[in-house]
C-alpha positions as CSV (number, residue, x, y, z in Angstrom):
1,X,93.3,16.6,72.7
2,X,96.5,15.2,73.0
3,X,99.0,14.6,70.2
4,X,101.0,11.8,69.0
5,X,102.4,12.7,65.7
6,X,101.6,14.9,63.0
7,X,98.1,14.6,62.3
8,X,97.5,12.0,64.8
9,X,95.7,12.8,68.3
10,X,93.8,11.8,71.0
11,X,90.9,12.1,73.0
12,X,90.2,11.6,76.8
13,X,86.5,10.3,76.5
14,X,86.6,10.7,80.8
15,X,84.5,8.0,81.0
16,X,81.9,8.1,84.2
17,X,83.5,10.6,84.8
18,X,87.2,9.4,85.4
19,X,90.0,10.3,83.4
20,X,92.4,8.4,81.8
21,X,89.9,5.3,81.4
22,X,88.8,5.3,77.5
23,X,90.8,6.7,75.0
24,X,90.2,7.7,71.1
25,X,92.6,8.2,68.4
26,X,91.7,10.4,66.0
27,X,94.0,10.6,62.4
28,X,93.8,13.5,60.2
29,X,94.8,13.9,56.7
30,X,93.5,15.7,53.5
31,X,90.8,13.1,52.7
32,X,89.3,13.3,56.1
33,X,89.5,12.1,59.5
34,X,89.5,8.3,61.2
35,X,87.9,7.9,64.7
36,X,90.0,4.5,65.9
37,X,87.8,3.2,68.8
38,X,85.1,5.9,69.2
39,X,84.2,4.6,72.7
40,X,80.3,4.2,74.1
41,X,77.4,6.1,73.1
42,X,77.3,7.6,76.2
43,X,80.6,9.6,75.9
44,X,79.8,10.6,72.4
45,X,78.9,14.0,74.0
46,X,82.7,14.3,75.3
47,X,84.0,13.1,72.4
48,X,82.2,15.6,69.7
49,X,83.6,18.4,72.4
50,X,87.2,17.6,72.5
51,X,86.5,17.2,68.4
52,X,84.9,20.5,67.8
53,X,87.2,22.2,69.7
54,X,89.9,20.8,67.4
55,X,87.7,22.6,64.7
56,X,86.6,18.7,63.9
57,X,82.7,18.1,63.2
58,X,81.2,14.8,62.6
59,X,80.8,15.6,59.0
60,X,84.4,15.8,58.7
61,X,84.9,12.3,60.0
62,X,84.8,9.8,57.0
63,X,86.3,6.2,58.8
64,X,85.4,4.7,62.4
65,X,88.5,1.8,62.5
66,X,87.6,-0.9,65.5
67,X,90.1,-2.6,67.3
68,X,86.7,-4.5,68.4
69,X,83.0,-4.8,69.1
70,X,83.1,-4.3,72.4
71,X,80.5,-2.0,73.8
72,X,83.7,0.5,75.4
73,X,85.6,0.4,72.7
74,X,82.6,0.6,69.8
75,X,79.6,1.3,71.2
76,X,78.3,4.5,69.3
77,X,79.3,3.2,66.0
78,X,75.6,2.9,65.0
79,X,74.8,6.6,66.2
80,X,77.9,8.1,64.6
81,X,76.8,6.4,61.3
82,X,73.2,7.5,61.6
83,X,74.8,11.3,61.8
84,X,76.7,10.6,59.2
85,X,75.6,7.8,56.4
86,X,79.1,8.4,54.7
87,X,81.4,7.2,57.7
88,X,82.8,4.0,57.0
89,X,83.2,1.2,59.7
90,X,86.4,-1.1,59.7
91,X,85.9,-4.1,61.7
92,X,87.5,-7.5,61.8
93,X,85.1,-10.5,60.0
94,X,84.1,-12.0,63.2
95,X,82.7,-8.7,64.4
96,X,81.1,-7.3,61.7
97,X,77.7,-9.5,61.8
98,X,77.3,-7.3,65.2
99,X,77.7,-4.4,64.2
100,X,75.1,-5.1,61.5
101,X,72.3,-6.7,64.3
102,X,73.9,-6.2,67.8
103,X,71.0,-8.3,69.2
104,X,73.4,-10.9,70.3
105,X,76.3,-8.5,71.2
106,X,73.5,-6.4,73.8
107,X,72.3,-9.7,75.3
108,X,75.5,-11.2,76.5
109,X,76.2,-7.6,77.7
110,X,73.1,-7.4,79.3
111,X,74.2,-10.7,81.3
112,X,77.1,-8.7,82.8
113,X,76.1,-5.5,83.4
114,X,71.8,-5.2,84.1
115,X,70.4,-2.5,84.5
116,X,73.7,-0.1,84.2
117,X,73.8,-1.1,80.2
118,X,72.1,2.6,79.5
119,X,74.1,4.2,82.2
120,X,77.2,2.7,81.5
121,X,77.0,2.8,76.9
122,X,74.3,4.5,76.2
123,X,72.2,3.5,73.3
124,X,73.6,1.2,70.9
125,X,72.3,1.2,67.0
126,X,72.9,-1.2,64.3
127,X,75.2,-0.7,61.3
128,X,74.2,-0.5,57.6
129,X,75.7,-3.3,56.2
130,X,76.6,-0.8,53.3
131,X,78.9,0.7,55.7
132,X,80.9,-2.2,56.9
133,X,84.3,-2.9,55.4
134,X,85.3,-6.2,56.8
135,X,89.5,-6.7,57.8
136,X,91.6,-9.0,58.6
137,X,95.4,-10.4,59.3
138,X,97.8,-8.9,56.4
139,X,95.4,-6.5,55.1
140,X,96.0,-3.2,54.8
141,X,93.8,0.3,54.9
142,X,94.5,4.0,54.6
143,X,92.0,6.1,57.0
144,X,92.6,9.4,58.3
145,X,95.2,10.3,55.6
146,X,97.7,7.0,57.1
147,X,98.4,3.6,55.7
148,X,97.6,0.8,58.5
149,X,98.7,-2.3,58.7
150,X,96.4,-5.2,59.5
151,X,96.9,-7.7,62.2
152,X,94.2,-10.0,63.7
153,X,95.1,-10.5,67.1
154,X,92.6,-12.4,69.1
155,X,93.1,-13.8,72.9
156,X,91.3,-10.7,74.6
157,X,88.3,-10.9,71.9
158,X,87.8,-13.4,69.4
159,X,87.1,-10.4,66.8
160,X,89.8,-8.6,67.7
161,X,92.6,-6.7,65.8
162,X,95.5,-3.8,65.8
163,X,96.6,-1.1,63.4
164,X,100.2,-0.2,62.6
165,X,101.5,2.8,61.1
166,X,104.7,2.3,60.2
167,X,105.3,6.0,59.2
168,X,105.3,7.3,63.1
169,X,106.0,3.4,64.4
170,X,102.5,3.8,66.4
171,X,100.6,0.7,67.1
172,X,97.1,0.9,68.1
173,X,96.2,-2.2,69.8
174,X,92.8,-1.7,71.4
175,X,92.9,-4.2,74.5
176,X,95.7,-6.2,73.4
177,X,98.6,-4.7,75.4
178,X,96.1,-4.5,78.6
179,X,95.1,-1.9,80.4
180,X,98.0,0.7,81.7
181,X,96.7,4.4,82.8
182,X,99.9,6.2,83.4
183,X,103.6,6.3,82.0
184,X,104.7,4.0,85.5
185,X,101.8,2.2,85.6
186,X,100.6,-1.1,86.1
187,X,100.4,-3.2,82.9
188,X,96.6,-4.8,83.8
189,X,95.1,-7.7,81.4
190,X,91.1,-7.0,80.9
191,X,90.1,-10.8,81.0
192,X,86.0,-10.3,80.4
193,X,84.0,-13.3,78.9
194,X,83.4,-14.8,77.2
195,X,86.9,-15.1,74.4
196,X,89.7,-15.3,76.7
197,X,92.5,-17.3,75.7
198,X,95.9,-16.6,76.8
199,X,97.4,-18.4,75.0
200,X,96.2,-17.1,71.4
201,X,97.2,-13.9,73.6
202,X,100.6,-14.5,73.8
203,X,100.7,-15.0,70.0
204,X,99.1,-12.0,69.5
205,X,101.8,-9.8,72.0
206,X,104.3,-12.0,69.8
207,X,102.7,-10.0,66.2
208,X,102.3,-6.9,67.8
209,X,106.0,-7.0,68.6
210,X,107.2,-8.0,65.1
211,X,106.4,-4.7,64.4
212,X,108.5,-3.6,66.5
213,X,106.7,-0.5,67.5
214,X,108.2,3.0,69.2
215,X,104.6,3.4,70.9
216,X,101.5,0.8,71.7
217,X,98.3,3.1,71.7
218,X,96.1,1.4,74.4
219,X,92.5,2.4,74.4
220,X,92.9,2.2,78.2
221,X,94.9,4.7,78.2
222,X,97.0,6.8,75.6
223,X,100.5,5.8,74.3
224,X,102.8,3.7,76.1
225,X,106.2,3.4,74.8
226,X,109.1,1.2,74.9
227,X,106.9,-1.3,73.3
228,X,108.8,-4.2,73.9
229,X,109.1,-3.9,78.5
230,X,104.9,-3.4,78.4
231,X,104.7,-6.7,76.0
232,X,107.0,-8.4,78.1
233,X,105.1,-7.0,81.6
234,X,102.2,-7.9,80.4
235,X,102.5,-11.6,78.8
236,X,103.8,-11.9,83.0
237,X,100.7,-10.8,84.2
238,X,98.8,-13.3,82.3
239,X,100.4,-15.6,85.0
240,X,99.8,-13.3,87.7
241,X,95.7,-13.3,87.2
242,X,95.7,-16.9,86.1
243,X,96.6,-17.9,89.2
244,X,94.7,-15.7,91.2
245,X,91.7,-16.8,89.1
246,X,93.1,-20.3,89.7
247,X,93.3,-20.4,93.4
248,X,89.9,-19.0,93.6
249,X,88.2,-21.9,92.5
250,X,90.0,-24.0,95.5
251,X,88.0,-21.4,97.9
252,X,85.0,-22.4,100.1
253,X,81.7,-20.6,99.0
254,X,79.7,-19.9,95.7
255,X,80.9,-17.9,92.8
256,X,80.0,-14.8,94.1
257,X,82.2,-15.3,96.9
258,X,85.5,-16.5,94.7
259,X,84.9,-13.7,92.6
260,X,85.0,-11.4,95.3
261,X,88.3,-13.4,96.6
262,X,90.1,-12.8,93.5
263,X,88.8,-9.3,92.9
264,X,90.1,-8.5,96.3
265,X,94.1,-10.1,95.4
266,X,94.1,-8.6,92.1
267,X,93.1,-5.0,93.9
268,X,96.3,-5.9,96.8
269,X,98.5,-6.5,93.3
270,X,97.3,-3.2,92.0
271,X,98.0,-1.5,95.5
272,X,101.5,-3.3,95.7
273,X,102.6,-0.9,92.5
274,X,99.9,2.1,93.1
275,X,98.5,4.6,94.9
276,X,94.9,3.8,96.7
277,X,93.1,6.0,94.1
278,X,95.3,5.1,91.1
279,X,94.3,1.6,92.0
280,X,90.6,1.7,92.5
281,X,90.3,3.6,89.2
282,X,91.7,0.7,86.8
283,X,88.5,-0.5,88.2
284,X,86.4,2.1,85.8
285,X,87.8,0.8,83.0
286,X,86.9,-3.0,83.9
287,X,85.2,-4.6,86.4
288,X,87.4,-7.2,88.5
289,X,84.5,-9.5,89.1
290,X,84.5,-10.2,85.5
291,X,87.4,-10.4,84.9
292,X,87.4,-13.4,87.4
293,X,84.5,-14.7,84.9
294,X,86.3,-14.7,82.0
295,X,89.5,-16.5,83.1
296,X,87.6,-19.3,85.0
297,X,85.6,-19.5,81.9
298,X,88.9,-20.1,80.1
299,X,90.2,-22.6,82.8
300,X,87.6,-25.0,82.7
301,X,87.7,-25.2,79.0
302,X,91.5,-25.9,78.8
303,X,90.6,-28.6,81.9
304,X,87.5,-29.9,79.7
305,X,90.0,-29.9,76.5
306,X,92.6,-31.9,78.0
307,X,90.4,-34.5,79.3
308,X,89.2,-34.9,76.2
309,X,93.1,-35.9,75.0
C-alpha cells in the first residue's frame, strides 16, 4: 500500500486487472481501522492481500465509510459485513435503503452492464440495517482513529458525499473530482445514469473547495494535489462532455450509433493529452458509452424542465 499521512494509506484494488483504476483508503488508528470505498466484491481478494500484508485482517477493520452506493465504489459492503458483523457502514441517507435491499440498486445495474455484473462486481449482499449509520451535509464522524467532516455533494450520484480530514487537509471525494489516473493526467468526469446533474456538480466542486484541501483522494485514482487547478480542470470538462454529448444527439442514426460518436470524441480528447494506452485505460474505470447515457439523460430533462417554464 501506498501512504498519505500518518496512519492513512491506500490500496491499488487493480481492478480487471489494470492498475491505477479503483482505489481504497484505508485509516488506522488505536480504535481500529476504516475502509473508505472498499471497491467490488470481486476485488475483495486484492484488497484483503494488500491488507494482510500490512499486518491488517478483516477483524481489525471496525468502519466501511462510502463516498456512495455505487457497485465500484461499494460493492462488497454486504460480504465485508457478513465476515465481520461488527463493521459499521457510513452511507449518505439516500443510499442507505440500498445497501439494506440492493434489489433496486442490482436491477438498474443490470440494465447497464448484462451479463458482465458477476464478472465485473462480484456478488453483492445486503446490509443489516443494524449496521447502517446514516450521514449527511455538516455531520461529522471519527473512523479509523480521524475526525471527518461531512459534506453531501451530489451531481455525480444523487447519494453521494465526501470526507475531510482537516488534520492532514485530505479530502476524499469518491467520484466528485472525476476521474484522473496519474499526477499529469486528464481530469475525466464519470457521467453514468441515471443522477447526473452538472449543475448540482458544480456546487458540489464549490464545497469541496471551501475546504480548501492540500490533496483530493479520488477513488479513480489516488491523491491528487493542488486541489484547487483539478476543481477548476474539471468544472471545464463538464463543458467539454456536455457538448460532445450534445452534438451527438444532432447525428444521423440510433442511439447506439451517437453513443459510439461521442465515445469515439471523448477517446480523441483523451488522446489529445495521453498516451494511446494511458487513454484506453480511463476506459476500465468507466465505460464511455454510458457515460454518453447519463448526460443525454440529463439534457433532455433540463430541455423537458424549461419547456415546462
Amino acid at each position: 500500500m501506498d501512504t498519505l499521512a500518518a496512519g492513512i494509506s491506500f490500496a491499488d484494488l487493480r481492478f480487471q486487472g489494470t492498475p491505477r483504476v479503483i482505489a481504497t483508503a484505508v485509516l488506522q488508528g488505536s480504535s481500529g481501522v476504516a475502509l473508505l470505498d472498499p471497491g467490488p466484491t470481486s476485488t475483495w481478494p486484492t484488497l484483503r492481500q494488500e491488507l494482510q500484508q500490512s499486518g491488517i485482517a478483516l477483524a481489525d477493520v471496525t468502519a466501511l465509510v462510502l463516498t456512495h452506493i455505487h457497485l465500484d465504489h461499494a460493492g462488497a459492503t454486504g460480504t465485508l459485513v457478513r465476515e465481520n458483523p461488527r463493521l459499521r457502514v457510513y452511507v449518505h441517507e439516500k443510499g442507505a435503503p440500498h445497501m439494506i435491499d440492493p434489489s433496486k440498486l442490482l436491477a438498474s445495474a443490470g440494465r447497464l452492464y448484462g451479463d458482465a455484473m458477476d464478472r465485473l462486481w462480484g456478488e453483492v449482499r445486503p446490509v443489516p440495517k443494524e449496521a447502517i449509520v446514516v450521514v449527511n451535509e455538516g455531520d461529522r464522524i471519527v473512523a479509523g482513529g480521524r475526525t471527518l467532516d461531512v459534506a453531501y455533494t451530489p451531481g455525480h450520484a444523487s447519494h453521494h458525499v465526501s470526507y475531510f480530514n482537516a488534520d492532514t487537509g485530505i479530502a476524499f471525494v469518491g467520484d466528485t473530482a472525476g476521474i484522473k489516473r496519474r499526477a499529469r493526467g486528464y481530469v475525466l468526469p464519470p457521467t453514468p445514469p441515471p443522477d447526473i446533474d452538472l449543475e448540482l456538480w458544480s456546487e458540489s466542486l464549490a464545497r469541496v473547495g471551501s475546504w480548501h484541501p492540500e490533496t483530493l483522494f479520488l477513488t479513480h485514482f489516488g491523491p491528487s494535489s493542488p486541489s484547487a487547478p483539478h476543481l477548476t480542470e474539471l468544472g471545464d470538462h463538464f463543458a467539454v462532455v456536455r457538448d460532445f454529448a450534445a452534438r451527438s444527439l444532432q447525428q444521423d442514426g440510433d442511439d447506439d450509433a451517437r453513443a459510439a460518436w461521442f465515445t469515439e470524441e471523448v477517446r480523441r480528447e483523451l488522446r489529445r493529452h495521453l498516451d494511446e494506452r494511458e487513454a484506453a485505460e480511463y476506459e476500465v474505470a468507466g465505460r464511455f458509452d454510458l457515460n454518453w447515457r447519463g448526460l443525454v439523460r440529463y439534457l433532455k430533462k433540463k430541455d423537458e424542465a424549461g419547456a415546462r417554464k
